[in-house]
VMD Tcl script that builds the backbone (N, CA, C; Angstrom):
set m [mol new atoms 423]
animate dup $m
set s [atomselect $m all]
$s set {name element resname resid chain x y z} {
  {N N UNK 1 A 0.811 -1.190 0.000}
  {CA C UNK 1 A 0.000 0.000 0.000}
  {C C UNK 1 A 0.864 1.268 0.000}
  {N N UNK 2 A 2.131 1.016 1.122}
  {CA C UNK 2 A 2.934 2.500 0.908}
  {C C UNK 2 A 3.371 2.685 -0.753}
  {N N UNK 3 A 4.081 1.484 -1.154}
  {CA C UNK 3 A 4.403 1.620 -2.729}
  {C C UNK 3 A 3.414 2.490 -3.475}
  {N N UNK 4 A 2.385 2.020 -3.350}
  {CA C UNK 4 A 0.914 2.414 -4.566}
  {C C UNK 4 A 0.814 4.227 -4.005}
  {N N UNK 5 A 0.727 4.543 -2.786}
  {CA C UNK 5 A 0.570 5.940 -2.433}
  {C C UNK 5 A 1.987 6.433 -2.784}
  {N N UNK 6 A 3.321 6.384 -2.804}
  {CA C UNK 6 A 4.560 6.546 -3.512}
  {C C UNK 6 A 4.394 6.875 -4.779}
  {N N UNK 7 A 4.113 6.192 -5.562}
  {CA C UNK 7 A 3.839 6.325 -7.063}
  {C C UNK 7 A 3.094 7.190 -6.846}
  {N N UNK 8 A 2.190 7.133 -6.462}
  {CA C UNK 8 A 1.099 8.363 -6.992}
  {C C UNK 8 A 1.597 9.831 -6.982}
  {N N UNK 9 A 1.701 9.612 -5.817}
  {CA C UNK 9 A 2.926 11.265 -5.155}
  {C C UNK 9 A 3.735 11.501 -6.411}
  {N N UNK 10 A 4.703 10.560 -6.540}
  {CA C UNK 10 A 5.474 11.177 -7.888}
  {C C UNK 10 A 4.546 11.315 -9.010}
  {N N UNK 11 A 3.784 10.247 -9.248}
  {CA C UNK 11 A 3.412 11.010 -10.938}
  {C C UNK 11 A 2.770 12.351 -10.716}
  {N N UNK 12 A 1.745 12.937 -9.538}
  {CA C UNK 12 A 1.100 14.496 -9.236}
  {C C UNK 12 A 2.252 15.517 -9.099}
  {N N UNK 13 A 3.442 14.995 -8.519}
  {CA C UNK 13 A 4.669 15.809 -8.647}
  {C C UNK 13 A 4.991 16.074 -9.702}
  {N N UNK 14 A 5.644 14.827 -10.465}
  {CA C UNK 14 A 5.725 14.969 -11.847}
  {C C UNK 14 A 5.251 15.712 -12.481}
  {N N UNK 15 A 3.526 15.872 -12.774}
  {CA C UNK 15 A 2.636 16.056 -13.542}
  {C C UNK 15 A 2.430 17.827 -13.283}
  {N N UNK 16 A 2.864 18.390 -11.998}
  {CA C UNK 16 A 2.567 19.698 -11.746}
  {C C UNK 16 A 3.947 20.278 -12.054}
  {N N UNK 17 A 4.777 19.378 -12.265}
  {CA C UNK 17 A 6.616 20.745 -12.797}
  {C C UNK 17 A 6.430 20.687 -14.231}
  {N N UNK 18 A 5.623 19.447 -14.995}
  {CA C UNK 18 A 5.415 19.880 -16.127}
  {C C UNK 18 A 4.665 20.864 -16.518}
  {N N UNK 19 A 3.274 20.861 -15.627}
  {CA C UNK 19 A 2.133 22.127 -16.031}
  {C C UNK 19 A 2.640 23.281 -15.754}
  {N N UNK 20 A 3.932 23.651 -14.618}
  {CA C UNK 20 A 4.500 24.835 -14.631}
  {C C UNK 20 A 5.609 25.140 -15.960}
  {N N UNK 21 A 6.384 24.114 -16.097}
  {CA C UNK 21 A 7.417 24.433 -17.664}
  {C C UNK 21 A 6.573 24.774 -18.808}
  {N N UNK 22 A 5.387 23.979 -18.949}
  {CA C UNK 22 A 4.416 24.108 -20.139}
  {C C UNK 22 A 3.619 25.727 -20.110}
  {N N UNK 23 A 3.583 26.166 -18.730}
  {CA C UNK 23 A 2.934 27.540 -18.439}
  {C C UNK 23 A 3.588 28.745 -18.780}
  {N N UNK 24 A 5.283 28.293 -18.954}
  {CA C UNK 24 A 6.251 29.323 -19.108}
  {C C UNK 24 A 6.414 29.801 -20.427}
  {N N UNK 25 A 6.680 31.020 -21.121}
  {CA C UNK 25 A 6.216 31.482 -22.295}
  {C C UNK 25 A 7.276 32.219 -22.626}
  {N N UNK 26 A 8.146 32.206 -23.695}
  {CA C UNK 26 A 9.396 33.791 -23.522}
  {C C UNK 26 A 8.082 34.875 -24.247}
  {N N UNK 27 A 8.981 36.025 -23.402}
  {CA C UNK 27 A 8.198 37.244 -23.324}
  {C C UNK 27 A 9.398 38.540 -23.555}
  {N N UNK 28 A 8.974 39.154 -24.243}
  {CA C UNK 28 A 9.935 41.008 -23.960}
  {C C UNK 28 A 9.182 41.814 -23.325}
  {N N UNK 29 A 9.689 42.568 -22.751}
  {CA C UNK 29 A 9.004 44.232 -22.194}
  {C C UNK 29 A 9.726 44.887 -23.142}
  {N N UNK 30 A 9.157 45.739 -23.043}
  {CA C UNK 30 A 9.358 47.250 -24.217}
  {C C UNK 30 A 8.699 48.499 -23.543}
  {N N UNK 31 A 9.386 49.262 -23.185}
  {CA C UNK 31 A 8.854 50.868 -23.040}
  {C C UNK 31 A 8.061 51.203 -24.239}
  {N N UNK 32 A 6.986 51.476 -24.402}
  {CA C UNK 32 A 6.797 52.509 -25.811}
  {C C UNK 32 A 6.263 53.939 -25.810}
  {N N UNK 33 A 7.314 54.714 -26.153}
  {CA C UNK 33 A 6.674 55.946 -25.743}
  {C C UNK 33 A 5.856 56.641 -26.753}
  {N N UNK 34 A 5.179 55.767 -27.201}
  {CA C UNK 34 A 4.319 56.790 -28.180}
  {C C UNK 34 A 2.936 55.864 -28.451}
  {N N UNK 35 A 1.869 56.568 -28.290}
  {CA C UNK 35 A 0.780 55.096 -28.707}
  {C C UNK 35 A 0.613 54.497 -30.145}
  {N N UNK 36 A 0.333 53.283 -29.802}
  {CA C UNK 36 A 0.130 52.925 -31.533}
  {C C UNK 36 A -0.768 51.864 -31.360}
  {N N UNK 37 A -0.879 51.031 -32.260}
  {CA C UNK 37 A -2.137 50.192 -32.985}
  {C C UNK 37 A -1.240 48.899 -33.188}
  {N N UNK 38 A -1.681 47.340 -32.668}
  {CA C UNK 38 A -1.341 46.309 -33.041}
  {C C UNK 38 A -3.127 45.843 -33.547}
  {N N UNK 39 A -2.652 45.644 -34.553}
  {CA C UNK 39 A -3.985 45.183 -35.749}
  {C C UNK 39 A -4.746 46.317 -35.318}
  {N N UNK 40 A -5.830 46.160 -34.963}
  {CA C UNK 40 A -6.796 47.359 -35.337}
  {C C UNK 40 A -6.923 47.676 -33.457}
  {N N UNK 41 A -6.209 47.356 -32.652}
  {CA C UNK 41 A -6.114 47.600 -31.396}
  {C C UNK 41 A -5.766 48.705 -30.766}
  {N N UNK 42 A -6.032 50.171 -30.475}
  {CA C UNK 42 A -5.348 51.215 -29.776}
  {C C UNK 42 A -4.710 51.091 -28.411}
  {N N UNK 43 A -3.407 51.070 -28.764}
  {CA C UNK 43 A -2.956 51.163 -27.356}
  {C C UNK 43 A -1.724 52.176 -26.310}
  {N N UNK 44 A -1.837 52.506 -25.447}
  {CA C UNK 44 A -1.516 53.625 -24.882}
  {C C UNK 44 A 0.298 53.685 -24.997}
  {N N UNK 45 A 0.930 54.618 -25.040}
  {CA C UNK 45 A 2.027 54.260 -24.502}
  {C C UNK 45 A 2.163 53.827 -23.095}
  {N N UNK 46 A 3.351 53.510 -23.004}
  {CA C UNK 46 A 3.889 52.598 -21.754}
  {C C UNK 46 A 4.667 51.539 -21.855}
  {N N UNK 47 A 4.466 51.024 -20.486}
  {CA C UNK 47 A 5.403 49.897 -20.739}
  {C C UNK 47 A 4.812 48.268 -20.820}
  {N N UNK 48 A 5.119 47.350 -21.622}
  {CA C UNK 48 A 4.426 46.544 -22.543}
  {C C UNK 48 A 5.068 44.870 -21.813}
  {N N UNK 49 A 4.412 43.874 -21.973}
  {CA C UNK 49 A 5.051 42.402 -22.264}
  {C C UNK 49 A 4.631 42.185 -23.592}
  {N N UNK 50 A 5.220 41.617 -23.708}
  {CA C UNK 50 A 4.863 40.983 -25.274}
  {C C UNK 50 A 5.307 39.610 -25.533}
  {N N UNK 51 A 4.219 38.428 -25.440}
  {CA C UNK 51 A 4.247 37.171 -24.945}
  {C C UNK 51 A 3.971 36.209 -26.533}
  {N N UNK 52 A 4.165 35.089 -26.243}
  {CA C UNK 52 A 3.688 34.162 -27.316}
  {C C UNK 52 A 2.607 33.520 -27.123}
  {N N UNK 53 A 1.498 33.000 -26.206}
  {CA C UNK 53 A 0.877 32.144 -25.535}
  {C C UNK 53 A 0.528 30.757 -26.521}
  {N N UNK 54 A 0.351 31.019 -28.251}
  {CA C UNK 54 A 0.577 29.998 -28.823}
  {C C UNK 54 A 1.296 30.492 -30.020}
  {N N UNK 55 A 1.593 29.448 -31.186}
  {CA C UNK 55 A 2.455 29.445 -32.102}
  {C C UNK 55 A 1.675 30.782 -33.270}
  {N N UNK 56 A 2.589 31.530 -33.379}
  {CA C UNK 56 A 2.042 32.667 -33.934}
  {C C UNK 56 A 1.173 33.380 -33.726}
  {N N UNK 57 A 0.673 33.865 -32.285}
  {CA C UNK 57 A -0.142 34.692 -31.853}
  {C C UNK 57 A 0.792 35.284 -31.032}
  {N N UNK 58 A 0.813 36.913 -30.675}
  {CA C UNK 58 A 1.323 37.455 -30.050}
  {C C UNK 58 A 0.445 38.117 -29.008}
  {N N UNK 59 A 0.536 38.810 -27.559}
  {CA C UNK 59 A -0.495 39.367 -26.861}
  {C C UNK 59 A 0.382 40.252 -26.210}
  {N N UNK 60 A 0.030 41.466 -26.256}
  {CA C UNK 60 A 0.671 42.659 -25.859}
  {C C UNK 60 A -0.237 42.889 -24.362}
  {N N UNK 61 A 0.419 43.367 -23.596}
  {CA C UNK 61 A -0.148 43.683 -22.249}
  {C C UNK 61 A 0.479 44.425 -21.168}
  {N N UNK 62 A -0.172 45.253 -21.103}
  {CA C UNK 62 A 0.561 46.637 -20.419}
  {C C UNK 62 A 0.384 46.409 -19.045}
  {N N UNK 63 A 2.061 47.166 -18.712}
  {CA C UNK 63 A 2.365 46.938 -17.072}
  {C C UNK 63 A 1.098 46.583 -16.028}
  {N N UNK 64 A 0.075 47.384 -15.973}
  {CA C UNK 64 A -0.635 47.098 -14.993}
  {C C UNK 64 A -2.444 46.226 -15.574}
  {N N UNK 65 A -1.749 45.524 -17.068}
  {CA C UNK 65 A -3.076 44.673 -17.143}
  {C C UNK 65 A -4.359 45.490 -17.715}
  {N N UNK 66 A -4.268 46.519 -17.651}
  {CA C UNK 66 A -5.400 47.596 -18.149}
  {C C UNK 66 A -5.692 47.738 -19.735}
  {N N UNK 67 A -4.538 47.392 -20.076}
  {CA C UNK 67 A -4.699 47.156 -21.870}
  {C C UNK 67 A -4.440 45.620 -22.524}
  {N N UNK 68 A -4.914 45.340 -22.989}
  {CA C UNK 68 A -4.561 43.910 -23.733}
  {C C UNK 68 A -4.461 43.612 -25.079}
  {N N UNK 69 A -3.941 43.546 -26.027}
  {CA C UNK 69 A -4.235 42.938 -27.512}
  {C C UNK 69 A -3.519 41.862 -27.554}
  {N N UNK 70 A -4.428 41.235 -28.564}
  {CA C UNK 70 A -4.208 39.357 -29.019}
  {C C UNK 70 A -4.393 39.549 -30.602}
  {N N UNK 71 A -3.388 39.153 -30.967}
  {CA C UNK 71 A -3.636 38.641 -32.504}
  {C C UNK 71 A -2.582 38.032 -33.058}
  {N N UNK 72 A -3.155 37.506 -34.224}
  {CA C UNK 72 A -2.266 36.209 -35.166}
  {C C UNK 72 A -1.180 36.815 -36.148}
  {N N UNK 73 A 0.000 35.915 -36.369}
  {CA C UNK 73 A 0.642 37.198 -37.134}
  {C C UNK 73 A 1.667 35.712 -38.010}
  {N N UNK 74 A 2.197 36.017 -38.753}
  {CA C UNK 74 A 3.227 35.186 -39.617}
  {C C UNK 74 A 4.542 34.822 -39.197}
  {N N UNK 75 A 5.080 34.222 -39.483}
  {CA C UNK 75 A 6.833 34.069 -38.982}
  {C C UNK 75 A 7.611 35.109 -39.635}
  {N N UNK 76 A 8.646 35.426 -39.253}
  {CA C UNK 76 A 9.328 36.775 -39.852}
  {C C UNK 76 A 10.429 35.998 -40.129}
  {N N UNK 77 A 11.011 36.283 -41.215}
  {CA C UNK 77 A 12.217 35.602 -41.574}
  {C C UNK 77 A 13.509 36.730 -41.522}
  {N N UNK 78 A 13.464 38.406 -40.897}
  {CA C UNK 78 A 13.876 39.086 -40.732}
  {C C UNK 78 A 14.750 38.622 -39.288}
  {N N UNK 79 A 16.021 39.180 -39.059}
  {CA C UNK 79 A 16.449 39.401 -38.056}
  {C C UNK 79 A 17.216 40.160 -37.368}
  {N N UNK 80 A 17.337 40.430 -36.236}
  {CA C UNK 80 A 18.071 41.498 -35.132}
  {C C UNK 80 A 19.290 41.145 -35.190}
  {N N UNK 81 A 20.454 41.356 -35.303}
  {CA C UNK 81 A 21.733 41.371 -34.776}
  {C C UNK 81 A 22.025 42.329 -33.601}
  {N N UNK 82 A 21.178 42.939 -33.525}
  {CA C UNK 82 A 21.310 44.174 -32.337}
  {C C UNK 82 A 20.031 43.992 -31.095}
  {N N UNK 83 A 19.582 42.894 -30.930}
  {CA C UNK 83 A 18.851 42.719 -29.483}
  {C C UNK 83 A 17.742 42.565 -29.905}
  {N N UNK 84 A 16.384 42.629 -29.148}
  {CA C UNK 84 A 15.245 42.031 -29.359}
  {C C UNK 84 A 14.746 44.062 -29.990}
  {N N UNK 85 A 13.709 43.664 -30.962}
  {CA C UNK 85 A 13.016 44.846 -31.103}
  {C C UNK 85 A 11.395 44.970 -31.674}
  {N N UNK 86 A 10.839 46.124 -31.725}
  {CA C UNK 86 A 9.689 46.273 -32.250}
  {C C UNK 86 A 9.856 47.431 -32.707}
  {N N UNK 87 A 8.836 46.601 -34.677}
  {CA C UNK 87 A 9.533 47.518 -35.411}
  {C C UNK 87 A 7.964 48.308 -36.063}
  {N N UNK 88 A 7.587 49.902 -35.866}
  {CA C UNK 88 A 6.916 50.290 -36.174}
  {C C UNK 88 A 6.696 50.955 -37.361}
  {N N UNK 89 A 5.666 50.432 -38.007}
  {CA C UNK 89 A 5.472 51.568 -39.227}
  {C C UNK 89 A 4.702 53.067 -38.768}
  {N N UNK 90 A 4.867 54.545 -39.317}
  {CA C UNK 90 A 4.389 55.548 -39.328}
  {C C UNK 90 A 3.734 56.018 -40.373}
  {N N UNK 91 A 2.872 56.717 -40.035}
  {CA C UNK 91 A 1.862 57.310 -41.086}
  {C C UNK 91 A 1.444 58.745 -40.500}
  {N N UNK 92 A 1.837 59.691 -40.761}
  {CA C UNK 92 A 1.495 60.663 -40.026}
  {C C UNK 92 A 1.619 60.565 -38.669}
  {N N UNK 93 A 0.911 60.569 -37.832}
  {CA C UNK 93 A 1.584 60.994 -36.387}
  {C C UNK 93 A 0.935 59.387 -35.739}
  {N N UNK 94 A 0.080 58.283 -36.309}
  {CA C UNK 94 A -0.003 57.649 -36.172}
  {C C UNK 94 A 1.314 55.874 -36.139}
  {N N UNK 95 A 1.512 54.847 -35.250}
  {CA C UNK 95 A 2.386 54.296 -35.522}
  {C C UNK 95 A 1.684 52.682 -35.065}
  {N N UNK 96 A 2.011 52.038 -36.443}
  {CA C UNK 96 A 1.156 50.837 -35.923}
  {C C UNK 96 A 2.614 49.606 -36.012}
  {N N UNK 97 A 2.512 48.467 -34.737}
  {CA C UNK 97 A 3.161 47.778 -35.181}
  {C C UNK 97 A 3.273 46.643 -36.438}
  {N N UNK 98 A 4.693 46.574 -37.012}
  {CA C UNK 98 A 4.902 45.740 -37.822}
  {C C UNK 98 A 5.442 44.535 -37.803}
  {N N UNK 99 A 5.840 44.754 -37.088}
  {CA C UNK 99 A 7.061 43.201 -36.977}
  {C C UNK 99 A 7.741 43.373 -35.509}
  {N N UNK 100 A 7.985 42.011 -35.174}
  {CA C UNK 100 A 9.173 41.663 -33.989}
  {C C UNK 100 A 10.139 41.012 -34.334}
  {N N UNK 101 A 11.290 41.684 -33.927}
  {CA C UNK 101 A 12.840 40.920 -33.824}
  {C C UNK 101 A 13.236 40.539 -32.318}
  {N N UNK 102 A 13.705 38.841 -32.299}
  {CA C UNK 102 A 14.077 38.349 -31.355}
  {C C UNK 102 A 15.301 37.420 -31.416}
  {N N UNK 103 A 16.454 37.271 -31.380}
  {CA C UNK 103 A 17.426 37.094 -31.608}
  {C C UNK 103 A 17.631 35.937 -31.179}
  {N N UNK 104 A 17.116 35.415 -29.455}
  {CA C UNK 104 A 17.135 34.970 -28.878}
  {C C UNK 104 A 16.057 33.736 -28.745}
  {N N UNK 105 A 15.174 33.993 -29.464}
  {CA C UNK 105 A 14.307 32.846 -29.524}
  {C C UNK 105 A 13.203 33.136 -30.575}
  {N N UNK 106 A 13.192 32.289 -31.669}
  {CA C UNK 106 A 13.077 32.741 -32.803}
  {C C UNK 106 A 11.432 32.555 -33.160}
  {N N UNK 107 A 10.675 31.990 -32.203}
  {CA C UNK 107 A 9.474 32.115 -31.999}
  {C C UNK 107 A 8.559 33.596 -31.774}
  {N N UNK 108 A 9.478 34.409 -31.896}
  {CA C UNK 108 A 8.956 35.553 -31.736}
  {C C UNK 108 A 9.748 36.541 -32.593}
  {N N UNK 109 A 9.686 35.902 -33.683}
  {CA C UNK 109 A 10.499 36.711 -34.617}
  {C C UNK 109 A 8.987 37.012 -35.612}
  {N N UNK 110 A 8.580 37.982 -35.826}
  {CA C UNK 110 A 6.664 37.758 -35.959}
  {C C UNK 110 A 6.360 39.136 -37.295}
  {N N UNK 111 A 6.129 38.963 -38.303}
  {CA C UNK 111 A 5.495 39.963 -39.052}
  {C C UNK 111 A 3.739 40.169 -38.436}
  {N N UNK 112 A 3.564 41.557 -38.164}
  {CA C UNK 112 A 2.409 41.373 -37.966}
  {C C UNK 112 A 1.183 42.263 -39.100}
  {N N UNK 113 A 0.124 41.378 -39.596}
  {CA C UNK 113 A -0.480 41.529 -40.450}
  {C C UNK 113 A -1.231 43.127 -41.035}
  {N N UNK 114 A -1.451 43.805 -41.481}
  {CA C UNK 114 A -2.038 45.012 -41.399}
  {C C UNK 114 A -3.320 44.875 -41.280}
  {N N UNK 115 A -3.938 46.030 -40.220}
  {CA C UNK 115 A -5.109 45.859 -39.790}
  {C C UNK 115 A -5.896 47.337 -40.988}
  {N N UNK 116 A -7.286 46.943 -40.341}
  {CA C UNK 116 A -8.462 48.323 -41.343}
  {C C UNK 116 A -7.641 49.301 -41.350}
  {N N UNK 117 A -7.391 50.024 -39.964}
  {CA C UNK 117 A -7.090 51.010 -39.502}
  {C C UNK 117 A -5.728 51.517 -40.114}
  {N N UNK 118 A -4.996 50.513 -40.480}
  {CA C UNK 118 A -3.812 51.094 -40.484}
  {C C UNK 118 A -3.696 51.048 -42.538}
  {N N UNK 119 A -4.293 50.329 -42.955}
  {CA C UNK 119 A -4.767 50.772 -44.493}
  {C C UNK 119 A -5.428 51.621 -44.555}
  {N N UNK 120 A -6.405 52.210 -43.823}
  {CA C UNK 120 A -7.036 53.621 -43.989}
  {C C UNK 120 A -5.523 54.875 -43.473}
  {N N UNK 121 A -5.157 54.832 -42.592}
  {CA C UNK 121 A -4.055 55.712 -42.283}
  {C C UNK 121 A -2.921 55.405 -43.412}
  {N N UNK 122 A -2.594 54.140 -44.496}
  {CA C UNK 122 A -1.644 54.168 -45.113}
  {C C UNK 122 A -2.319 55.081 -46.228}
  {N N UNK 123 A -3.368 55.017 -46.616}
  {CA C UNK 123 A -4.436 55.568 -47.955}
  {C C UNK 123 A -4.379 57.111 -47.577}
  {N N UNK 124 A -5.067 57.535 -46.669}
  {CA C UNK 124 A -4.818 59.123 -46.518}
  {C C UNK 124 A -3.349 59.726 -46.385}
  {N N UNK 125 A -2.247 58.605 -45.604}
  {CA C UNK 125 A -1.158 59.265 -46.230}
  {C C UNK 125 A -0.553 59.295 -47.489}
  {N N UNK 126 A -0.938 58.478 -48.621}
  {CA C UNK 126 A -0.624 58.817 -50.160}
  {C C UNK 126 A -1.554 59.562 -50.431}
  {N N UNK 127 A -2.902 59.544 -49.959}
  {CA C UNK 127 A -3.598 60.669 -50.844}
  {C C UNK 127 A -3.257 62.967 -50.321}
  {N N UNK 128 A -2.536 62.558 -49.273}
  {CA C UNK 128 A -1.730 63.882 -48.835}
  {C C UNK 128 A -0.558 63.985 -49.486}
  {N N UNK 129 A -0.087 62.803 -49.945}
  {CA C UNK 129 A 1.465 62.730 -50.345}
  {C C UNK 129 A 2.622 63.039 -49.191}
  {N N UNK 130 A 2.197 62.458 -48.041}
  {CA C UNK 130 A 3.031 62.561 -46.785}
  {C C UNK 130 A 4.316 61.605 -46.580}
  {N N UNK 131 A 4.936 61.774 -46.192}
  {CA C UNK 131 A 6.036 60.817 -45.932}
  {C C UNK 131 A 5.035 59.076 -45.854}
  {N N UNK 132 A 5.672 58.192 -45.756}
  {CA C UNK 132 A 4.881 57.329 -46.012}
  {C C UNK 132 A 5.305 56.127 -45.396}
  {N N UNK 133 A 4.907 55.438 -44.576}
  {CA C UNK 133 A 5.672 53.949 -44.122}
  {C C UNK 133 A 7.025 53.940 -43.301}
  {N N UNK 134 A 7.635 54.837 -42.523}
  {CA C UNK 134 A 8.576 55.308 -41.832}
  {C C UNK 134 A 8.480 54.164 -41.137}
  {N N UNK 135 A 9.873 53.717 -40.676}
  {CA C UNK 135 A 9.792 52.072 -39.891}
  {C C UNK 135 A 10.582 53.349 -38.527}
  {N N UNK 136 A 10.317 52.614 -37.418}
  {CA C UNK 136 A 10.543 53.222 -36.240}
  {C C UNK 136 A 10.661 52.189 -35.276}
  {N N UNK 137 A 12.288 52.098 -34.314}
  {CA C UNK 137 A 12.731 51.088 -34.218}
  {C C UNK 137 A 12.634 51.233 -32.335}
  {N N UNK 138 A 12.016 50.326 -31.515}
  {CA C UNK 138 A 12.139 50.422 -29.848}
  {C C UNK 138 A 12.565 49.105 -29.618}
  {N N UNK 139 A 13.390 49.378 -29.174}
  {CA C UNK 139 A 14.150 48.641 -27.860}
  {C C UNK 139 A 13.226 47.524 -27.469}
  {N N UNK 140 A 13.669 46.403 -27.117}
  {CA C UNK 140 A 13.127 45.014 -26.464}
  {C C UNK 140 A 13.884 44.448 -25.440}
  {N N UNK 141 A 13.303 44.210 -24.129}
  {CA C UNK 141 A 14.268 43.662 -23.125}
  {C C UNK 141 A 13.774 42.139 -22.849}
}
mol reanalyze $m
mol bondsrecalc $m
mol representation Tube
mol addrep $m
């Protein structure tokens, strides 16, 4: 009987260091000091995680949980030699993200798709003839 309660103990042991390794996710923080748009999402400046939770979805989530975006995005075949980053496109005073560079773990190396919002802001900036598609580069820790 002690044997049979032994085993058990280990496999619930077992079974809970896996559900914690399986829970663990690589993630960056990023300051961003300027607000911008992931897909059609407004979000504040500040300071950011930026997680994987599954294979090609990214979820942005600000220091204190108050902002959230989730969305699906492609593999980026682009890469950082200079640290983890997020790379923004501009359109007038507007800045939506485009892509992530991660050097370090290549699961988060991520083109992210263009949303409504940011084809309507690319359209009024050719129809002004404004500077156009400015990539704008922040820091990833």
């Amino acid at each position: 009987m002690n044997r049979i309660s032994a085993i058990g103990l280990l496999t619930i042991a077992s079974l809970a260091t896996c559900t914690g390794a399986i829970a663990q996710q690589p993630a960056l923080k990023a300051n961003i000091p300027f607000d911008f748009r992931v897909g059609d999402t407004w979000m504040p400046a500040g300071e950011y995680t930026i997680s994987s939770p599954l294979r090609q979805v990214i979820q942005f989530r600000s220091a204190y949980q108050a902002k959230t975006a989730t969305i699906v995005t492609s593999q980026s075949f682009y890469e950082s030699r200079s640290g983890s980053q997020l790379v923004f496109d501009k359109y007038g005073d507007q800045y939506f993200l485009h892509r992530i560079l991660c050097p370090t773990v290549s699961a988060l190396n991520l083109n992210v798709p263009r949303g409504k919002a940011e084809n309507q802001a690319r359209s009024r900036s050719l129809e002004a003839k404004l500077p156009n598609g400015e990539e704008t580069l922040v820091a990833a820790r």
